[in-house]
KOLTI-966510 format. One record per residue (C-alpha): z, y, x. Coordinates in steps of 0.05 Angstrom, whole numbers, padded with zeros to 5 digits, always signed. Example, Ala and Ser with C-alpha at 12.3 -4.5 7.8 and 13.67 -1.06 7.14 Angstrom:
! KOLTI-966510
+00156-00090+00246+00143-00021+00273
END
This chain:
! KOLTI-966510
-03009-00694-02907-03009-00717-02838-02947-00685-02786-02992-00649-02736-02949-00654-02667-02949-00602-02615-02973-00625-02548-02929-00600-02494-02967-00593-02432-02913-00557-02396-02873-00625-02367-02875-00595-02299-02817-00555-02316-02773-00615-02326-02730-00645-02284-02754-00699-02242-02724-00771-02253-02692-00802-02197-02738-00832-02138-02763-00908-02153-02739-00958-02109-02773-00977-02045-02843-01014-02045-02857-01073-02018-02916-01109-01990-02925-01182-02013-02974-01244-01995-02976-01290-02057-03006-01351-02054-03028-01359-02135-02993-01345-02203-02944-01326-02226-02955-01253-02185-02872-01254-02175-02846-01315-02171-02781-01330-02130-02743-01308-02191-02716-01251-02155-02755-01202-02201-02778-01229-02264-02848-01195-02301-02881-01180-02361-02925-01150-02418-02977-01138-02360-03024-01078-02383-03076-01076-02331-03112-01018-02300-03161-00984-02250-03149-00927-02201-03161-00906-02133-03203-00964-02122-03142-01012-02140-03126-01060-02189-03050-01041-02215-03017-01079-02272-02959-01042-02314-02913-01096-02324-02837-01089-02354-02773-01133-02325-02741-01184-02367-02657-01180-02338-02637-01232-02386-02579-01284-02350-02609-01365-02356-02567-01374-02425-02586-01308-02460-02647-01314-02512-02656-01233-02518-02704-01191-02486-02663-01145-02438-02711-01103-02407-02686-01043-02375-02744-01015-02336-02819-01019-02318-02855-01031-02259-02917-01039-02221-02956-01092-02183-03029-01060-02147-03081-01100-02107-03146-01087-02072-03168-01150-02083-03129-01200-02126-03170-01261-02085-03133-01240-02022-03055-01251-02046-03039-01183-02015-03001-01138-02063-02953-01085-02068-02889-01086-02112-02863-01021-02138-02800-01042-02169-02760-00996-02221-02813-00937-02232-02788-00915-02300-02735-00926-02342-02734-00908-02417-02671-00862-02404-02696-00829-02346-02764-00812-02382-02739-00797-02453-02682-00747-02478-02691-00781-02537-02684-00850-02519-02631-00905-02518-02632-00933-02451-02669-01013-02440-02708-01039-02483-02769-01016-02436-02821-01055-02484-02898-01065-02466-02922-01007-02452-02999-00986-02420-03020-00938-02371-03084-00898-02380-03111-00841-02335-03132-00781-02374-03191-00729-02376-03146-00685-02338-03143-00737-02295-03068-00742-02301-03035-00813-02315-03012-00829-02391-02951-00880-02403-02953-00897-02469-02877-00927-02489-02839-00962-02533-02765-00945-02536-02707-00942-02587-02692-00873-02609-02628-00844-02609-02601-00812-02666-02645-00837-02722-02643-00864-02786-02702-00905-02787-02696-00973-02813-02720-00998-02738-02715-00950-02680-02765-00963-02644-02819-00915-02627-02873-00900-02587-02864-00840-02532-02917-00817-02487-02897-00798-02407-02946-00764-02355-02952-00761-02283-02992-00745-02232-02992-00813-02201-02982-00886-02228-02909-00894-02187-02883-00826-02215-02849-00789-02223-02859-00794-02294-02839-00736-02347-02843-00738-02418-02904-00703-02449-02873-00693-02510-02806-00679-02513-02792-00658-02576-02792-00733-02596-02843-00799-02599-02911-00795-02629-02901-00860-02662-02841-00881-02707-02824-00901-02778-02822-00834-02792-02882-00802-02758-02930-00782-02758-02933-00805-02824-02880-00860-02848-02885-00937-02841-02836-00988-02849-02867-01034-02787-02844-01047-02716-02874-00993-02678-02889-01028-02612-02942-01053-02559-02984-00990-02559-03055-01002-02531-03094-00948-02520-03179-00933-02503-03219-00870-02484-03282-00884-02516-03349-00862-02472-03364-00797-02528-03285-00781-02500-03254-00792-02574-03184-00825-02557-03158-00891-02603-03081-00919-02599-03069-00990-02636-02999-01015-02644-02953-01068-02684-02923-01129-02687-02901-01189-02744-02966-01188-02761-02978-01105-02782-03032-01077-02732-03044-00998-02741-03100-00956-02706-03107-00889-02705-03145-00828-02670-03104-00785-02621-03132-00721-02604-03159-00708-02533-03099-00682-02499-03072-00760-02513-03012-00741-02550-03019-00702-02618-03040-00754-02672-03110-00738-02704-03110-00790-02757-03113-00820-02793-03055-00883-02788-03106-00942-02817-03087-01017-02826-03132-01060-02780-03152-01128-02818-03192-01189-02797-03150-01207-02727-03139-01276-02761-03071-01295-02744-03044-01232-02708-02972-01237-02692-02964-01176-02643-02985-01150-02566-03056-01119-02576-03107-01099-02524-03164-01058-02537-03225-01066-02491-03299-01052-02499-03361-01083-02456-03432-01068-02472-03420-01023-02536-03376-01083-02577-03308-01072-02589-03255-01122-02562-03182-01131-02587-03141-01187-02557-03069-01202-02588-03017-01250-02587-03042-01300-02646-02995-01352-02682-03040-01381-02733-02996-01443-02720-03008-01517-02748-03035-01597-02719-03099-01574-02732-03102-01497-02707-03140-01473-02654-03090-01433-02629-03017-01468-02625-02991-01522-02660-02924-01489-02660-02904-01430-02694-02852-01403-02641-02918-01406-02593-02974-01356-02588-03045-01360-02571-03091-01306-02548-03139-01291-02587-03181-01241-02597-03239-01206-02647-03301-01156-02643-03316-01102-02673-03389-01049-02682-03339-00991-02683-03265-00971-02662-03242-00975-02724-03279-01041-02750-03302-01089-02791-03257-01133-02738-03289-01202-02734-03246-01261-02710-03281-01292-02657-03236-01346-02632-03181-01366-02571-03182-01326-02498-03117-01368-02478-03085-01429-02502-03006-01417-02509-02965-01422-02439-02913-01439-02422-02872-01382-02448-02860-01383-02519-02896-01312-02517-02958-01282-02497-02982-01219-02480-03048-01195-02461-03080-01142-02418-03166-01150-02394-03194-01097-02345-03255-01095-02298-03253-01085-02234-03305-01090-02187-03355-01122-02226-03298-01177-02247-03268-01182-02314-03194-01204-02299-03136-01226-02356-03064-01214-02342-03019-01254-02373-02936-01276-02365-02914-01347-02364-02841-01374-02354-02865-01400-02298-02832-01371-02251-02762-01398-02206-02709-01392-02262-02764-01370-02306-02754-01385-02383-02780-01354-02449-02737-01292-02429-02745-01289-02358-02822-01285-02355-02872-01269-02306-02932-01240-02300-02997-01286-02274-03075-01250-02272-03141-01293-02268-03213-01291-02286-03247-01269-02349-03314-01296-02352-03363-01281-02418-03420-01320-02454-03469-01268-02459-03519-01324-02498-03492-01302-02558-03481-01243-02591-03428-01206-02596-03413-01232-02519-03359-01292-02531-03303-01294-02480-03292-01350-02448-03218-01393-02445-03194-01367-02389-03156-01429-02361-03095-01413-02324-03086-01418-02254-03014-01437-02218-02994-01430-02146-02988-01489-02101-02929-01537-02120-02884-01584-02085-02902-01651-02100-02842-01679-02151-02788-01727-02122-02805-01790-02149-02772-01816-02204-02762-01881-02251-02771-01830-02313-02852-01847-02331-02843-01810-02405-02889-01757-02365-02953-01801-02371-02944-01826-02438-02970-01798-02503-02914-01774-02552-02918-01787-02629-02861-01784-02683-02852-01813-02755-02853-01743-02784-02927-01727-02757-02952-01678-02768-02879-01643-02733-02849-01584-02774-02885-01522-02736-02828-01502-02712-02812-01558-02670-02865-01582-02616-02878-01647-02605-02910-01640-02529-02831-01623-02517-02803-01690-02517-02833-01713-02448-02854-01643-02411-02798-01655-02363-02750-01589-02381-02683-01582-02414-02653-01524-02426-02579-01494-02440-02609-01450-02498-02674-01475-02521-02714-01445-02572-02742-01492-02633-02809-01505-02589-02766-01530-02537-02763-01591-02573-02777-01648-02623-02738-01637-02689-02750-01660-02767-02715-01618-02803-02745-01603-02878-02716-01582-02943-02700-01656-02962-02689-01699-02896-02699-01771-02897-02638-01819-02874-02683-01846-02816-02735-01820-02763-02764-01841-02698-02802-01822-02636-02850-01858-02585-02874-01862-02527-02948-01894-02523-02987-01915-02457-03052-01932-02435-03028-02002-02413-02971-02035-02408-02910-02009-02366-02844-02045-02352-02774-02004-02369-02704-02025-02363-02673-01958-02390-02676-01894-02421-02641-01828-02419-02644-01776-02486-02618-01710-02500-02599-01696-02569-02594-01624-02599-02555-01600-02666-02533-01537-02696-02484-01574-02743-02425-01625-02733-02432-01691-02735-02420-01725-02800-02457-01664-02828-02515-01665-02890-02544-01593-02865-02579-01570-02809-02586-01603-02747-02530-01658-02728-02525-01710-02682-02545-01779-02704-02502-01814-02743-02534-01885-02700-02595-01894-02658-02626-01952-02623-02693-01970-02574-02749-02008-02599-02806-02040-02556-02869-02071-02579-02884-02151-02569-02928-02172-02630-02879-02126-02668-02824-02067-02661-02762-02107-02635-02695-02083-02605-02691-02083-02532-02641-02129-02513-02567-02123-02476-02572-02046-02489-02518-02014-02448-02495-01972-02513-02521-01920-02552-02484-01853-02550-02497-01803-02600-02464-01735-02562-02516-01678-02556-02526-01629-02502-02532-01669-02449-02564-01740-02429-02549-01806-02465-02568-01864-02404-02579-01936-02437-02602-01993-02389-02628-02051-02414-02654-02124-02397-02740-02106-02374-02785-02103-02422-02859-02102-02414-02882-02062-02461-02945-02012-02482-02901-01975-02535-02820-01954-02537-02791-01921-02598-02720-01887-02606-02702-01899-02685-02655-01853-02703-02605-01853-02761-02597-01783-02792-02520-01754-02807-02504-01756-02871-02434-01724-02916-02460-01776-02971-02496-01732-03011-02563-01708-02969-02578-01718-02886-02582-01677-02832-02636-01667-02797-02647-01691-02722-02672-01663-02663-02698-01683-02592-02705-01636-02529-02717-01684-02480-02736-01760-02477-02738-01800-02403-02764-01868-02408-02743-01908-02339-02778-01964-02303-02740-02010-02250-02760-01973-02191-02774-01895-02167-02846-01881-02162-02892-01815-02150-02891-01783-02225-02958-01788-02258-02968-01734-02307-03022-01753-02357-03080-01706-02375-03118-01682-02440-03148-01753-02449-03147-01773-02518-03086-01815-02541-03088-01885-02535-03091-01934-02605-03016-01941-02641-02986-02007-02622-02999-02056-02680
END
């Protein structure tokens, strides 16, 4: 039998958290929203009041070196007009502690903001609870003002509406809450993540469960971060999708998410996937939020593009939405991402940035990424996307990369960046090559000659000159660690290839890859 919970409507009573920090008025010209690293974004969830376009985004705190999400505290970005640049920055206007008796302060996960019939503004958070037993402490609380900065108070203080243990028990992540006021007025909240979605009717005060809790199915691929949305009676629901593989149309790397996105004829379902609303960026994850606004659809995303920014330090970009009405249900169309105005890059000898990568282990482990090897980034704690790697249950005692181009270059030396988990001399994990050597192709793979040396030390760059080769292909061939009995796997995060002379980088596009030198 489902727990009914008591709405408490009385949060006026409460005391008031303390005063958000000071707004501030920004001109931005392009994405990310926040960008000078000074305050880093994400987990937009979009809305519409007052004539403004607002986004409820949370703060990721975590130092350069830290893979965690340290979030202490939401804020708020709002804009008349997002083609203008003009916003305003309300930093800091909740924080799970502040909100929630019951809460554990950070952790300030993706959270939406909805206004109400009683025209009253509905936060809708994930937190960790204090004092429970649950298996995983996070829950879902719901806070309510009077206005989108605060002050916000919780509505229902005897506790969340969401956790492992109610309103009925689960044994899922109880996170990214989306929530939709249907046009009869009948209210629907949607959470999960690792793949559980749950949906479930709330009744019209917004906080006491009506029930009840149903598993959604036919999202193909959903990972986490849904967003419910509906446009001409369909139902939409984007997510975070990791359907991962070489041939996927979502990501070829696990570690990576898509956005995808289904339909539906009701709330509740059949859900129907329909296919990719954003190709993965260049955070590791992604996190959708759609909204209208004056006549516009607009998708906010976050990106790790940002100054400093990294797959923990994320920030929050918005651009169009446009639809295929031709077809029915309406198909969204890939929103492609949009990035402000950026200095043009020093030159440099490196010229790994227009070649095509390929390694002897394609089709690359899924948890590795191939595009890695030459996208110009290192990093002092990179996830498994971050680079190339081979590792597999039974590693072979050689591997190698290359570089490919669309006609010959000339290169006289190369810098690498080897990463490992495990000492060298190790048969396990991810060591540092036993031996490695550069190959170039002249009517066959030969060794380029009066190499410098070949040092096998990871975390940080390996420089080899050599005498100039002219050459359309250069391969690294590495020799994998071994204790005698089995090998090590290896692993690449970055890859320069260097040409005589400094010269403005050339990037190459989507063209298809050029034929294998043979």
């Amino acid at each position: 039998m489902m727990r009914v919970l008591a709405a408490v409507m009385a949060t006026t009573a409460l005391a008031a958290p303390a005063a958000a920090q000071e707004a501030r008025e920004l001109t931005i010209p392009g994405n990310p929203i926040l960008a000078d690293g000074d305050y880093y974004s994400t987990d937009p969830a979009p809305f519409v009041a007052d004539g403004q376009l607002w986004i409820l985004a949370g703060r990721d705190q975590a130092p350069p070196d830290v893979n965690d999400f340290i979030m202490g505290e939401w804020q708020l970005l709002k804009t008349g007009d997002p083609a203008s640049g003009k916003w305003m920055h309300y930093p800091a206007i909740a924080k799970p502690e502040n909100v929630f008796a019951w809460a554990e302060e950070a952790r300030a996960y993706a959270g939406q903001i909805i206004q109400g019939p009683d025209k009253r503004y509905y936060l809708y958070a994930p937190v960790l609870e204090k004092n429970s037993d649950a298996q995983d402490r996070f829950a879902i609380g719901v806070a309510v003002s009077d206005n989108p900065v605060g002050p916000w108070r919780d509505a229902h203080p005897a506790g969340p509406i969401i956790s492992q243990r109610v309103p009925v028990s689960n044994n899922i992540q109880n996170i990214d809450p989306t929530v939709l006021i249907d046009d009869d007025g009948k209210v629907y909240i949607y959470w999960g993540t690792f793949g559980q979605l749950r949906g479930m009717e709330l009744a019209r005060d917004m906080i006491t469960p009506k029930g009840p809790e149903q598993k959604i199915d036919g999202l193909e691929g959903f990972f986490e971060a849904p967003w419910i949305m509906k446009r001409k009676g369909t139902y939409y629901m984007l997510y975070a999708g990791n359907k991962a593989g070489p041939t996927s149309d979502c990501t070829p790397a696990v570690y990576h998410a898509c956005i995808a996105y289904g339909s539906a004829p009701s709330p509740m379902g059949p859900w129907t996937y329909r296919g990719v609303a954003l190709k993965p960026v260049s955070s590791t994850t992604s996190h959708p939020g759609a909204v209208e606004f004056k006549g516009q659809w607009y998708m906010a995303y976050h990106t790790a593009d940002a100054v400093g920014g990294g797959h923990f330090r994320r920030s929050v970009a918005l651009d169009k939405m446009e639809w295929d009405d031709s077809v029915s249900p309406a198909r969204i169309r890939t929103v492609v991402p949009t990035l402000r105005p950026q200095p043009a890059p020093m030159p440099s000898r490196n010229i790994a940035r227009s070649a095509w990568a390929t390694a002897s282990n394609d089709p690359v482990p899924v948890q590795f990424w191939i595009k890695a090897l030459n996208d110009g980034i290192t990093k002092s704690a990179p996830l498994p996307p971050d680079m190339w790697g081979s590792w597999t249950v039974n590693n072979p005692p050689r591997q190698w990369i290359e570089y490919r181009w669309d006609k010959p270059v000339t290169l006289n030396g190369s810098r690498i960046w080897f990463w490992n988990d495990q000492p060298a001399g190790s048969g396990l994990g991810v060591a540092p090559p036993a031996a490695w050597h550069l190959e170039y192709w002249q009517n066959g793979w030969k060794p380029v000659r009066g190499a410098s040396g070949y040092s096998v030390a990871a975390g940080a760059y390996q420089d080899v000159s050599f005498r100039a080769v002219t050459t359309r292909c250069l391969r690294a061939v590495m020799d994998a660690s071994t204790d005698g009995k089995t090998h090590a796997a290896l692993a690449v995060q970055e890859w320069e290839a260097l040409a005589p002379a400094a010269a403005p980088i050339s990037v190459r596009g989507a063209k298809a890859a050029p034929p294998p030198c043979k």
